[in-house]
C-alpha positions as CSV (number, residue, x, y, z in Angstrom):
1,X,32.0,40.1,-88.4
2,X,32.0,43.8,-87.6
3,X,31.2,44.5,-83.9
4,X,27.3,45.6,-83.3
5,X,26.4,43.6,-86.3
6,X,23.9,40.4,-85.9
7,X,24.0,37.2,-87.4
8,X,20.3,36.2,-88.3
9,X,19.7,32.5,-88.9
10,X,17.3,30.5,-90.8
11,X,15.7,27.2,-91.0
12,X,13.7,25.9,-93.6
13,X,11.8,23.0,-92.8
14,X,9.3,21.3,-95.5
15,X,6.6,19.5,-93.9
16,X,6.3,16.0,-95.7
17,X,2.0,15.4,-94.2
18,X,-0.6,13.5,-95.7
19,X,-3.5,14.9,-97.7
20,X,-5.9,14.5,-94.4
21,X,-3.0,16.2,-92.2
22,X,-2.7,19.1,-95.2
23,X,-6.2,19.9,-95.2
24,X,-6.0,20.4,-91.3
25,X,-3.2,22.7,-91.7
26,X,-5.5,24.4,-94.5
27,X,-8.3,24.6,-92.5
28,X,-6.4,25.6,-89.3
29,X,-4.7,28.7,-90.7
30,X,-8.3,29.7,-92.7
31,X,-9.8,30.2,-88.7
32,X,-6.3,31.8,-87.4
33,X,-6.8,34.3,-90.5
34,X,-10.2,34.8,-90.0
35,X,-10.0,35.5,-86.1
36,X,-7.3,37.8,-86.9
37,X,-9.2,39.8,-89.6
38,X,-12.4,40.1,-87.3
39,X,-9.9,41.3,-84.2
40,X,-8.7,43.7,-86.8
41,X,-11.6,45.0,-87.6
42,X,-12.7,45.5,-84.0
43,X,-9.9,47.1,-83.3
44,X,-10.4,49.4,-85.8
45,X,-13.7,50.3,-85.3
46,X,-12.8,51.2,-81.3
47,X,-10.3,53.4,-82.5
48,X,-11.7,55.3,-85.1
49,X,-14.4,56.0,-82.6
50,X,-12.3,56.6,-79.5
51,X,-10.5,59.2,-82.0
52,X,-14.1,61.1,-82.4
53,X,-14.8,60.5,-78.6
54,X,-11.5,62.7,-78.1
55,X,-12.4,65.3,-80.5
56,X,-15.4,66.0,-77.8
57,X,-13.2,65.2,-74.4
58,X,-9.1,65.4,-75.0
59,X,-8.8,63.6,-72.1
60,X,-10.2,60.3,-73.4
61,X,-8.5,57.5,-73.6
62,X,-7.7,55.6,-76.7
63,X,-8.1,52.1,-76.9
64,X,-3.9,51.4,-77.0
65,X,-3.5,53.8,-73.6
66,X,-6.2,51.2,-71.7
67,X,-9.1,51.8,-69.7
């Protein structure tokens, strides 16, 4: 291997569960995914109007730069 280059690994594991423990997983990524989207969203709305807040005031903060 050439020097400065990285050697990236993987793993691939199968999961061998149960129908009940499948349907957890199922149901458990449905609520990450749907807190992420709605966090998403929020964010989005604070930034799109902290953009028109600074169109008014320069000096206004966007949400990424804190409070």
């Amino acid at each position: 291997m050439a020097a400065g280059m990285k050697l990236v690994r993987a793993h691939k594991i199968k999961l061998d569960c149960t129908d009940r423990q499948a349907t957890y997983f199922a149901k458990a990524c449905g609520c990450a995914r749907k807190a992420w989207n709605w966090a998403l969203t929020r964010w989005k709305e604070e930034y799109e109007a902290a953009k028109e807040a600074r169109k008014m005031d320069p000096k206004a903060k966007m949400p990424s730069e804190g409070s």
